[in-house]
N, C-alpha and C positions, 0 to 999 in steps of 0.2 A: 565717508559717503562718496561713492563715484560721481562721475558727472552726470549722467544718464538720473540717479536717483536725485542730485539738487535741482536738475531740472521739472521733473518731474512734479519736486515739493515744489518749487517755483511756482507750476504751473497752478496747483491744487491752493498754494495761500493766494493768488492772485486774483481765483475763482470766487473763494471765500469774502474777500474781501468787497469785492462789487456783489453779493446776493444781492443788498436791495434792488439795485438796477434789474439784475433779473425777475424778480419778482414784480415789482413795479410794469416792464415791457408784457410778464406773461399776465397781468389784472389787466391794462392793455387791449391784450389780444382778446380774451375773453369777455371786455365788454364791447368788442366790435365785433365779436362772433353772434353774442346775444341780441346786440343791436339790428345785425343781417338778419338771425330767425326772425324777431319781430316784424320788421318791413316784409320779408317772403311771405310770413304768415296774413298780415295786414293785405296786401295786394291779392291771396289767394282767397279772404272772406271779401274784398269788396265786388270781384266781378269784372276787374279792370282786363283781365287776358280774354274776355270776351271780347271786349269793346273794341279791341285791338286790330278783331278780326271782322269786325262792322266796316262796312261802307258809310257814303258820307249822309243817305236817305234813314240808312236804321239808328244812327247814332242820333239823328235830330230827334226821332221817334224815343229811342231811349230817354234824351234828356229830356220830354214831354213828360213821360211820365218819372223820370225823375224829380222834378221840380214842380207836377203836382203830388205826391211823397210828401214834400218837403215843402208843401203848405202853401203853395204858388197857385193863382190859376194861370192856365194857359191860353194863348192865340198862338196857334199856327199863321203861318206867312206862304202865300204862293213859294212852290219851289222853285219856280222862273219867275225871274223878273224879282225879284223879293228886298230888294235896297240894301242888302248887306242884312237884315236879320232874319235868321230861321225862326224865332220865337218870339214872344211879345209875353213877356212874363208878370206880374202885379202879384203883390204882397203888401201891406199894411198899408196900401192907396198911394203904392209905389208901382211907377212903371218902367219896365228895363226891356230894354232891344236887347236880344240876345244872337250870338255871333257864332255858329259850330264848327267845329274845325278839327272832326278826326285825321291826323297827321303821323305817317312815322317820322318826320324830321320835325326839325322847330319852327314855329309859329313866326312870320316875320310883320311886319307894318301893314301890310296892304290889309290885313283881315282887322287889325285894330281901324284904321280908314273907313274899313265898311260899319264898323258898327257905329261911328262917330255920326258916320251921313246918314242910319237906320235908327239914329236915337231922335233926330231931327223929323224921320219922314213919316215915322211912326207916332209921335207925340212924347216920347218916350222920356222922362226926366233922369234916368241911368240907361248906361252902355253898359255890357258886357260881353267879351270872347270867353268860351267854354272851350279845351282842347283836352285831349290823351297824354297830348306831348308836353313840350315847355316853350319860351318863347326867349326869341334871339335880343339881344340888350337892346337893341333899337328901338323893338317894339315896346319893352319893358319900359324906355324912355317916355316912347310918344305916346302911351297909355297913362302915364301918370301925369302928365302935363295936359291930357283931355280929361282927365278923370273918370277913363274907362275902368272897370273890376276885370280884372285876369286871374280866370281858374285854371292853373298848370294840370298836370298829372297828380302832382298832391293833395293839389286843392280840390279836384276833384276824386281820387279815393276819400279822401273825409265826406265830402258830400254823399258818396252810395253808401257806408257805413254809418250817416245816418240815416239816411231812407230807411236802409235795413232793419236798425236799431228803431224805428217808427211803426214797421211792417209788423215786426214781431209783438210789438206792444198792441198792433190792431187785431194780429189774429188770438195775442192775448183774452183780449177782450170782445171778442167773437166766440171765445169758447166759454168764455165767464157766462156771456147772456144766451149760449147754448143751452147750459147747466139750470139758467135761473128760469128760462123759458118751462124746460122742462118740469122743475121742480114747480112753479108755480100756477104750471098749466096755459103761462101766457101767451100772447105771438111773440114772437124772436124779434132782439133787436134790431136796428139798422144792420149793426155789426155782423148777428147772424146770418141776415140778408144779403148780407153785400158776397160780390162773387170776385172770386181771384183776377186781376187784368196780367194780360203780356207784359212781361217788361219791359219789349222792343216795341209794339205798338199799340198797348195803351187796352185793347179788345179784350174782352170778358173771358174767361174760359171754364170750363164745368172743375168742377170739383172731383173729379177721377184725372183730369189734366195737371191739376194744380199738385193733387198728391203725385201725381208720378214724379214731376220736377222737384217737390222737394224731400223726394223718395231719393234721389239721386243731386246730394251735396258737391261732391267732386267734380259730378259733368257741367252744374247750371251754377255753379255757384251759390246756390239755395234760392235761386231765383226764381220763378214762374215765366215758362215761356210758351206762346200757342204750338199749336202743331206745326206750324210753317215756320215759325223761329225758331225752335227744334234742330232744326236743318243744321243749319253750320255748328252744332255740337256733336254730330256725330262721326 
């Protein structure tokens, strides 16, 4: 065997010998390939590349009717003057100041401070900051030691996936007491009754409005938006 050929074998039993490793690195790779579609696909049904491109007035608007969705009632807050909270939220005779804070960088202290002194001014027995982004370790400190709630980027894609996942069980059951109205010859449910709102500001919109938006998945995110929110999708 020349030199050229024991190297060669060399080369080939050495390869042999570590497979698991490679096979082990390529399982690996493939579950952080998998892992990446999941997250691109998850961000792409919640709606978040919208929000992205929201000012700091539409997003407060958005999380209104986000967080009635999701079972809250709402108080808006003057947008001047307003003590650190955009929102004044209540759930199970729970009340939370709520802090908005569309951001492309991260979130630092001063916006946890406003909701601290917005949970005080408002009556409010919880704080919370809502943001796109994330927030710098400081704040992350000084929020847990006030016992403010911080909704990152994460925290908040779960929150519009469930909206959504609520949305679709309402127009579920919008079509159900369509069906039974008809069959029965009754008046139409609530459900029937009720009419699509904007996603961004919360306003009714006709029903030729509503199917356009969720005629088009890819543009709105399966969202409902008036004709004036429209706008920055196109």
């Amino acid at each position: 065997m020349s030199v050229s050929e024991a190297l060669l074998d060399g080369i080939v039993r050495g390869l042999l010998m570590v497979w698991p490793l490679w096979v082990f690195l390529g399982a690996i790779f493939l579950i952080r390939l998998v892992l990446l579609a999941y997250r691109w696909r998850r961000l792409a049904r919640s709606g978040i590349r919208e929000i992205d491109r929201m000012d700091g007035a539409e997003f407060e608007k958005y999380l209104e009717v986000l967080f009635i969705r999701l079972g809250f009632s709402v108080e808006r807050t003057r947008y001047v003057g307003d003590y650190g909270a955009d929102l004044v939220v209540s759930k199970d005779r729970v009340k939370t100041a709520v802090q908005a804070k569309r951001f492309r960088r991260k979130v630092g202290v001063t916006a946890v401070q406003q909701a601290v002194a917005a949970k005080a001014q408002y009556g409010c027995s919880e704080a919370m900051v809502v943001t796109n982004a994330f927030y710098t370790a400081q704040a992350v400190r000084l929020a847990r030691s006030n016992k403010v709630k911080l909704w990152d980027r994460n925290l908040l894609v779960s929150a519009l996936l469930s909206a959504r996942k609520a949305q679709r069980h309402s127009d579920t059951e919008s079509d159900r007491g369509r069906t039974v109205a008809s069959q029965e010859g009754a008046q139409p449910s609530l459900f029937a009754v009720a009419k699509a709102s904007c996603s961004t500001c919360g306003d009714q919109v006709s029903d030729k409005v509503r199917e356009y938006c969720l005629a088009r998945p890819k543009r709105f995110g399966s969202l409902v938006y008036c004709y004036q929110h429209q706008k920055p999708f196109r």
